[in-house]
C-alpha positions in Angstrom: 113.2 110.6 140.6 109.9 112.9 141.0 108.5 110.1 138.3 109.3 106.9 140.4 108.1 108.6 143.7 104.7 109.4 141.7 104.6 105.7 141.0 105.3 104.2 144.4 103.0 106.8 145.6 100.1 105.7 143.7 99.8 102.1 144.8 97.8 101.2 146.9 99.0 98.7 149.9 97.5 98.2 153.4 98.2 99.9 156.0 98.9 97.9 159.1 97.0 98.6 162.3 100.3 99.6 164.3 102.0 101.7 161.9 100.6 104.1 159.1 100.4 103.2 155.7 103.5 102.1 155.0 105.7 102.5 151.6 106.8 100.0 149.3 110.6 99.2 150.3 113.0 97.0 148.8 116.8 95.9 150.0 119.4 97.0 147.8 119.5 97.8 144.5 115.9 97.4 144.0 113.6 100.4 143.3 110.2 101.9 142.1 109.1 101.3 138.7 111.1 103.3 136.1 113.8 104.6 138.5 117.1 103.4 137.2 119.1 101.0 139.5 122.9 100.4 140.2 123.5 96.9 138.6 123.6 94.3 141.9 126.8 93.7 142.8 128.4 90.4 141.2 127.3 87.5 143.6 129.3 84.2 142.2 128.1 81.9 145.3 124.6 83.0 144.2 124.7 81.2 140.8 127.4 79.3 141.5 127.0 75.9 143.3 129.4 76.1 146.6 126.3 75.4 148.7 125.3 72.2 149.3 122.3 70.2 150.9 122.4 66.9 151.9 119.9 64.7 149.3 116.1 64.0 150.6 116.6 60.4 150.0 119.6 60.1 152.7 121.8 58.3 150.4 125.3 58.0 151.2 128.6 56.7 148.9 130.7 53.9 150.6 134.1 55.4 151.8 137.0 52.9 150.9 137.8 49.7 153.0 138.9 50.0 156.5 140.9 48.0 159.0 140.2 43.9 158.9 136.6 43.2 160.4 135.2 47.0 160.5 132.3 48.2 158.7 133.2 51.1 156.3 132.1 54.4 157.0 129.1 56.0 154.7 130.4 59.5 153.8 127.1 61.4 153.7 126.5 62.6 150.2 126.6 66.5 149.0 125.0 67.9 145.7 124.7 71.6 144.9 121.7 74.1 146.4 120.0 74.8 143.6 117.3 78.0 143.2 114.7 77.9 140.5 114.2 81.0 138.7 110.4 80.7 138.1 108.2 78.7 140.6 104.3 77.8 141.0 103.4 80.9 143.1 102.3 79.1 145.5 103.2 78.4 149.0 103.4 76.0 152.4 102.6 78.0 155.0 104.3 77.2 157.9 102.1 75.8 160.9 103.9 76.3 163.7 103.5 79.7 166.4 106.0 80.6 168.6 105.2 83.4 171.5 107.1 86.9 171.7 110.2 87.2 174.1 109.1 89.9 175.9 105.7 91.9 176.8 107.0 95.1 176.2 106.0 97.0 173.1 103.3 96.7 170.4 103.0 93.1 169.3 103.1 92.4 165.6 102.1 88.9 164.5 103.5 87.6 161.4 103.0 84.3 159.2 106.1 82.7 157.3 105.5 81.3 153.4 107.5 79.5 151.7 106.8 79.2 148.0 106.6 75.4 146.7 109.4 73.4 145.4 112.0 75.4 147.1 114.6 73.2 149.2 113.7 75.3 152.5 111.7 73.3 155.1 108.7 76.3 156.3 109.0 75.0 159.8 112.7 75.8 159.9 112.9 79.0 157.8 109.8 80.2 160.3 112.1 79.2 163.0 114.9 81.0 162.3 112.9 84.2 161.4 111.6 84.4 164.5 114.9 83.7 166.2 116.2 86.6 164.7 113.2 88.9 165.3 113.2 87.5 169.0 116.8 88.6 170.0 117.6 91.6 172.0 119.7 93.1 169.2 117.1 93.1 166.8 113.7 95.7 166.8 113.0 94.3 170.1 115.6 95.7 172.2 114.3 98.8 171.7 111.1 97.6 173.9 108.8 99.5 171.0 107.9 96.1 169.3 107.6 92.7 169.8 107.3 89.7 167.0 104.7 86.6 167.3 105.0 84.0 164.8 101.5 82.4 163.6 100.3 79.5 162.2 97.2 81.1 161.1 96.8 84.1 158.4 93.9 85.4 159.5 95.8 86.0 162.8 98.9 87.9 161.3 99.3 91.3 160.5 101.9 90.8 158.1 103.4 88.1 155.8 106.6 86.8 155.4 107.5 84.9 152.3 110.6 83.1 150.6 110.2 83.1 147.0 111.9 82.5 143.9 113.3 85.2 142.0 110.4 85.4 139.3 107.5 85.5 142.1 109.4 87.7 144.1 109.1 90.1 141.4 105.2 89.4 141.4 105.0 90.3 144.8 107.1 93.2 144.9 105.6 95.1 142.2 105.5 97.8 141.0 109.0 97.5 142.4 111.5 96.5 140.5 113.6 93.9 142.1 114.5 92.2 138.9 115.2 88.7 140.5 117.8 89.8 142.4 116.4 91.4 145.9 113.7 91.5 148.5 111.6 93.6 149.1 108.3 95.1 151.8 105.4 95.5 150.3 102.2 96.8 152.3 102.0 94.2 154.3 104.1 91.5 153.0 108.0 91.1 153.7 109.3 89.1 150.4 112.3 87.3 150.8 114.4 86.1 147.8 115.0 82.4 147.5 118.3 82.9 146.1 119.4 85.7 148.8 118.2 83.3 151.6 120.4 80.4 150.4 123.6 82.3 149.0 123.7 85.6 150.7 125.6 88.5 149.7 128.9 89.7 148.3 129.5 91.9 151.3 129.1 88.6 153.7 130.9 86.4 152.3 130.1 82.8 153.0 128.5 84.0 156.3 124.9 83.3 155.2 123.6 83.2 158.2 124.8 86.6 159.3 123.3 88.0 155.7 120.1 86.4 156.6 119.8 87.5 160.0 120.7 91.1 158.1 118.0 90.3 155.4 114.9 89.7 158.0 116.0 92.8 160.4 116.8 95.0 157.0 112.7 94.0 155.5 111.0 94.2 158.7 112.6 97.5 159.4 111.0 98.8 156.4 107.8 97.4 157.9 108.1 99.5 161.1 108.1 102.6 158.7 112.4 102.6 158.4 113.7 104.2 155.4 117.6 103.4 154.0 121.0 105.1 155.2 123.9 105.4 154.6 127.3 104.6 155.9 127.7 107.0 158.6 131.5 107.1 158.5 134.6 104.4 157.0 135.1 101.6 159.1 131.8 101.9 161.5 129.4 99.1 161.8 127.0 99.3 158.7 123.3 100.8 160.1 120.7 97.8 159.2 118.8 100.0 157.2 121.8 100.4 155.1 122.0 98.7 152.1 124.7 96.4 152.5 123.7 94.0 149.6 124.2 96.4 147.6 127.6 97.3 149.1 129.6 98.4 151.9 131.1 101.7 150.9 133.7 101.8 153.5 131.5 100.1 156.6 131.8 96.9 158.3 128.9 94.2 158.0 126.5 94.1 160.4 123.0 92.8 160.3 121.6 94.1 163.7 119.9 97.0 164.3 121.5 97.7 167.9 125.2 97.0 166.7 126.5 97.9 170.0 125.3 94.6 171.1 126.8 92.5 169.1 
């Protein structure tokens, strides 16, 4: 353990100007270099293929005939989410902004990436980030910070991507996320592509509740959070708990004020 603090230690990342330097964090199961890691829990939906998108092209398949004179009805066509493993490394920024909720606390703009040739539009993952960092029961209720969303890089103070499993272990390094979590990073917040579309064992098929968890979970390391634990059995799991990783006796919850829910 002394080792892998050593090696986390010695990186070098940026501080940002509203918080001290911050550490290298990762969501569960990931870890600094050469600490050893609990094996991430077994996720079927996230290799699996129960998600579905509808196809770019808008095709549809005919449904069978219908009553004398009607038209029959085109049953929108389904085909499985897939993630790559390995993309370019490169991204679509999204170029959208949209304003903070409130004026109270220390604003912290933020760009959203989204690495090229995943199935996410940027516009909408940027969206729903901000959504989620703009609700009272997020790190805004507390009335310390507020989020921004910008179109521009040279405006943002940190950088949120979505990227495939092998780039997110690019960016994550000398963390060890091993194509299976997220992680902060100086100033980046790296989400994984295959988190983002299949969630997490302890959510279930509630991706968007794991999602909401994943964005409050990475920026919270951002604003200098560290992990916890499950307080006690059957109490709502603390966002800065590890809940990919597992429960251990605590309910899913992916908002830092869980009293609001």
């Amino acid at each position: 353990m002394i080792t892998a603090l050593a090696a986390v230690a010695a990186v070098a990342v940026v501080a940002l100007a509203f918080q001290g330097p911050p550490s290298p964090r990762t969501d569960a199961g990931a870890s600094p270099a050469n600490e050893p890691t609990a094996a991430a829990p077994a996720d079927s939906a996230e290799e699996g293929s129960s998600a579905s998108a509808s196809p770019k092209d808008g095709s549809a398949e005919q449904a069978g005939p219908g009553p004398a004179g009607s038209r029959p009805r085109a049953k929108p066509q389904t085909q499985p989410l897939r993630i790559a493993t390995k993309g370019p490394g490169t991204f679509v920024r999204a170029p959208v902004s949209v304003k903070a909720a409130t004026t109270r606390g220390r604003l912290i703009r933020y760009d959203v990436q989204v690495e090229r040739g995943l199935p996410f539009d940027s516009v909408q993952a940027a969206r729903i980030m901000q959504g989620i960092l703009n609700d009272p029961r997020s790190w805004r209720g507390s009335n310390e910070w507020r989020f921004e969303l910008v179109s521009s890089p040279r405006k943002a103070d940190a950088h949120a991507f979505i990227a495939t499993p092998k780039t997110t272990d690019k960016l994550c390094a000398p963390l060890q996320t091993r194509g299976s979590v997220s992680c902060q990073n100086g100033r980046s917040v790296v989400l994984n592509a295959r988190r983002w579309a299949f969630g997490a064992q302890a959510y279930g098929s509630n991706v968007p509740d794991y999602r909401r968890y994943l964005v409050n979970h990475e920026f919270g390391h951002l604003l200098g959070r560290q992990h916890v634990d499950c307080p006690r059995r059957g109490a709502s799991a603390p966002v800065m708990m590890q809940q990919t990783k597992g429960l251990d006796g605590c309910r899913a919850n992916p908002w830092p004020d869980a009293s609001r829910r």
